[in-house]
N, C-alpha and C positions, 0 to 999 in steps of 0.2 A: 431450418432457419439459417439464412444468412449474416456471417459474423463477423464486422469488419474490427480487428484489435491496432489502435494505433500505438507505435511505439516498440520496440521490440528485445526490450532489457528484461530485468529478471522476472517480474510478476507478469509480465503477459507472455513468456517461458511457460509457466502453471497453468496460465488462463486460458492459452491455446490448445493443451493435452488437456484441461477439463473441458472443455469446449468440444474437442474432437470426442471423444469419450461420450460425450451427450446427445452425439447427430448433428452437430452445424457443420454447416459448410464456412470454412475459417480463413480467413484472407489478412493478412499483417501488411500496414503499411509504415514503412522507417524509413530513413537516408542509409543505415547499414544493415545492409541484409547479411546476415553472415550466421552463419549452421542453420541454413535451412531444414527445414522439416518434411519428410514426405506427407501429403495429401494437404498440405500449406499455400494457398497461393500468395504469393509476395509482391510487393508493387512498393515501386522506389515512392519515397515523397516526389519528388520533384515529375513524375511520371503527371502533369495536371491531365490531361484526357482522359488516361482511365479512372484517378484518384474520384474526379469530379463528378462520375457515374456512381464509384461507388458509394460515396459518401452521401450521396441520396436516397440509395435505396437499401442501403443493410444494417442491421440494428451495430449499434458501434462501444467500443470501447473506447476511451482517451487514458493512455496511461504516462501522456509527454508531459514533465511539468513544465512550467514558464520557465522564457529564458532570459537571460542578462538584463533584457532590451524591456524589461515590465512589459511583456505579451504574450501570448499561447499562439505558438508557431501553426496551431494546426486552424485558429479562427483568423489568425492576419493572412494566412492565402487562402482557407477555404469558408470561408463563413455563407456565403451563399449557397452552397450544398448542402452544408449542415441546415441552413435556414428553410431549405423544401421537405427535409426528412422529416417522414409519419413516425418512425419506428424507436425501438428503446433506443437512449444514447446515454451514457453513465458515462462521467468526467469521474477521474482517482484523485480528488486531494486528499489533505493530509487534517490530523485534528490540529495541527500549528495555528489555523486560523482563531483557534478558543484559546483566551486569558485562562489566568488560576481559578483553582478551585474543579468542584465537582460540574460535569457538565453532561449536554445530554443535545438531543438535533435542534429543542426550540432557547437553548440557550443563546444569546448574542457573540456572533462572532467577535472578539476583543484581539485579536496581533499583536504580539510582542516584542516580535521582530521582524525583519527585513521578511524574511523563507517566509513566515505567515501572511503578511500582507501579498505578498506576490501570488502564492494561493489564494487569499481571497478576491482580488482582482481576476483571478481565469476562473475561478468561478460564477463570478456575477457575469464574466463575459460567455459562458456556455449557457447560462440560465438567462441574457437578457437573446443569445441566439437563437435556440427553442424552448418552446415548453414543453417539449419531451425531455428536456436532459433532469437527470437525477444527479446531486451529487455523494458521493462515497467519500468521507472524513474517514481516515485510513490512521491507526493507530502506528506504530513502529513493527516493518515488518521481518521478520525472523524465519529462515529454516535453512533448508540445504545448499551450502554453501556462504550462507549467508547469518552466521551467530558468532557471540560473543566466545566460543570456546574452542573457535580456529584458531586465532593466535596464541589462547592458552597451552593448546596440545602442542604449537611450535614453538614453547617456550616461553612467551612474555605472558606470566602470571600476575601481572599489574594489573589492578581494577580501580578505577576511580569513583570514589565514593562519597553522596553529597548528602548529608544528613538532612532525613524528612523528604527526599526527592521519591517520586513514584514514575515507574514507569509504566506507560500501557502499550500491549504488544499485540499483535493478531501471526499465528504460523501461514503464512503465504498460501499453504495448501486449501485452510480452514476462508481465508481470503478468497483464491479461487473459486470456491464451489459456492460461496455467499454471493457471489457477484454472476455466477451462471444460472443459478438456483434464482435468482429475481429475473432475470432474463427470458427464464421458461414461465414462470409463475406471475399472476395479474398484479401483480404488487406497482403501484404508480406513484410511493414517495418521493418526495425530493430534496429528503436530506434525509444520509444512511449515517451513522458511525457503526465504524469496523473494529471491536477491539474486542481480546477472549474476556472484558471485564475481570480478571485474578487477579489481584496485588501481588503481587508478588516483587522485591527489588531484584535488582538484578545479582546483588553480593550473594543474596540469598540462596538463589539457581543456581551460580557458580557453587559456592561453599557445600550443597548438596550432590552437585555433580563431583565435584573431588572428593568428599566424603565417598560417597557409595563405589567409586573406581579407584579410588586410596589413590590420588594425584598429588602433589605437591601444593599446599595451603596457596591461597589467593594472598597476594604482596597486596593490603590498601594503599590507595592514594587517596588524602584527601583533598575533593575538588576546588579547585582554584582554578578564575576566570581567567588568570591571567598567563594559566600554563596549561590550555587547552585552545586547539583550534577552532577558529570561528562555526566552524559547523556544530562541535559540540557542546560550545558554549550556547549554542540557540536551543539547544537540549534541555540543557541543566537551567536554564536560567529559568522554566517555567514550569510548576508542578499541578498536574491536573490530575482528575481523574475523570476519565471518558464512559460514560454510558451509555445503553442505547435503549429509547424506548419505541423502536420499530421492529430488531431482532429478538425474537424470544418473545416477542408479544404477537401479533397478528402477523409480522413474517417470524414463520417457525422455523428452526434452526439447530441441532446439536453439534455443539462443535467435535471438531474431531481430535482438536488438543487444547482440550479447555485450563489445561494445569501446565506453568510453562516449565516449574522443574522437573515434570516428566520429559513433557518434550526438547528440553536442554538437554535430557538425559540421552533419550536416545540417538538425540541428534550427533554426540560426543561417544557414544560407544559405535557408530558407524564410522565416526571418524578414526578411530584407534580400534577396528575391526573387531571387536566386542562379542 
C-alpha cells in the first residue's frame, strides 16, 4: 500500500517507522524536509506537479494543523486532489473540539476556545472534501522526547496543579499503530477518539515517578490563568473526559501503554539511564 503522511513533525516521525514496519511504500510531504529517512520518499509542499499526482492516488495522512489564517494549508492548494481520491484519507485533530464533561465520537462537538474551533473548521473542511476522510480527535500526546519529566530531570520540578482538572493522554507510539492498524483493516468510521482512557493527573505520574527513582518532591503550583501562557491556559480551562466507543469495541486494540505512570516511568528511567 501506498502512504502518503502530510507534515513531517513529531507524530508522523512514529507514523512513518510504523508504517515502514508494516509494508507501505511511505512518501512525506512538508515545506521542511530535514533528517530524512532512508526508504522515505519526500516531496517539498510547494513541489504542485508531483504533490498533485500524489494526493490522488495514495491513502494519506494529514498531520498539519490549521494555520493563523482560519484554514488547512493542505485543502486551500490541494482540495481538488484530495476531491478525486478513492482511498483512506484520516485528518489528526485534536479532542479541543468537545466542551466539558464526559464525551465520546457522537457527542456534539462544543469549542471553547480559539485552538478548538480552528480544529473544528479543518475538520468539516476535509469531511465536506471527501467522503473518504475519517477524522482522529487525538487526546494529548506524550512519549519520547516529548513528557512532562524532561524538564523535571533538568531541574524545574514545578508542576502546575488545577484541582478537579483531568487530563487525557494517548503515548505517540500506542497512537501510531491505532492509526496504521485502521489503515490495513476494513474499518470506514468517521469519527475515532484517541485516548489510553486512564485517569490518571498528571501530579499523580510525576509524584510516582519520583517516588519509585527517589527524585526530589514535585514543587506545586497552583494554577492561575493569569500566570500561564495562552497555550496552557486553553488546557486547563476545559475538563473532559474522552471516550471512545469505536476502539476496543468493533476496532480491536490493546494498547501498549495503557497505564501512563508506568509509561512516565519508563519513559524518565531512559532519560536518567536507568
Amino acid at each position: 500500500m501506498n502512504l502518503t503522511i502530510l507534515g513531517n513533525g513529531y507524530t508522523a516521525n512514529f507514523l512513518s517507522d510504523k508504517a515502514l514496519k508494516e509494508g507501505f511504500k511511505v512518501s512525506i510531504i512538508s515545506r521542511n524536509i530535514i533528517k530524512p529517512k532512508n526508504n522515505i520518499h519526500y516531496y517539498n509542499f510547494s513541489d504542485q506537479n508531483n504533490v498533485l499526482k500524489i494526493l490522488e492516488t495514495d491513502n494519506i495522512i494529514s498531520t498539519i494543523p490549521p494555520n493563523e489564517n482560519e484554514s488547512d494549508p493542505i485543502i486551500s492548494k490541494y482540495a481538488e486532489s484530495i476531491r478525486k481520491n478513492e482511498n483512506k484519507i484520516i485528518y489528526l485533530s485534536a479532542t479541543s473540539v468537545y466542551g466539558n464533561g464526559q464525551v465520546d465520537e457522537y457527542t456534539k462537538p462544543k469549542p471553547q476556545n480559539y485552538r478548538g474551533d480552528l480544529r473544528l473548521q479543518a475538520e468539516k473542511s476535509w469531511s465536506k472534501i471527501s467522503q473518504k476522510s475519517s477524522i482522529f480527535r487525538i487526546a494529548g500526546i506524550y512519549g519520547p522526547q516529548r513528557n512532562s519529566m524532561i524538564n523535571y530531570i533538568e531541574g524545574n520540578n514545578k508542576v502546575i496543579v488545577k484541582d478537579g482538572y483531568i487530563s487525557n493522554r494517548i503515548h505517540v507510539e500506542d497512537l501510531a499503530s491505532i492509526i496504521i492498524s485502521f489503515m490495513t483493516a476494513k474499518h470506514n468510521d468517521k469519527i475515532i477518539n484517541v485516548s489510553d482512557q486512564n485517569l490518571v493527573s498528571n501530579i499523580d505520574a510525576i509524584r510516582h515517578v519520583a517516588n519509585k527513582l527517589k527524585l526530589k518532591k514535585p514543587q506545586i503550583v497552583e494554577y492561575s490563568p493569569d500566570k500561564v501562557s495562552e497555550m496552557a491556559r486553553s488546557f486547563y480551562e476545559t475538563n473532559r473526559i474522552v471516550t471512545s466507543k469505536v476502539i476496543g469495541n468493533h476496532f480491536k486494540y490493546i494498547f501498549k501503554y495503557p497505564d501512563y505512570k508506568k509509561a512516565l516511568l519508563e519513559l524518565t528511567k531512559q532519560l536518567i539511564k536507568v
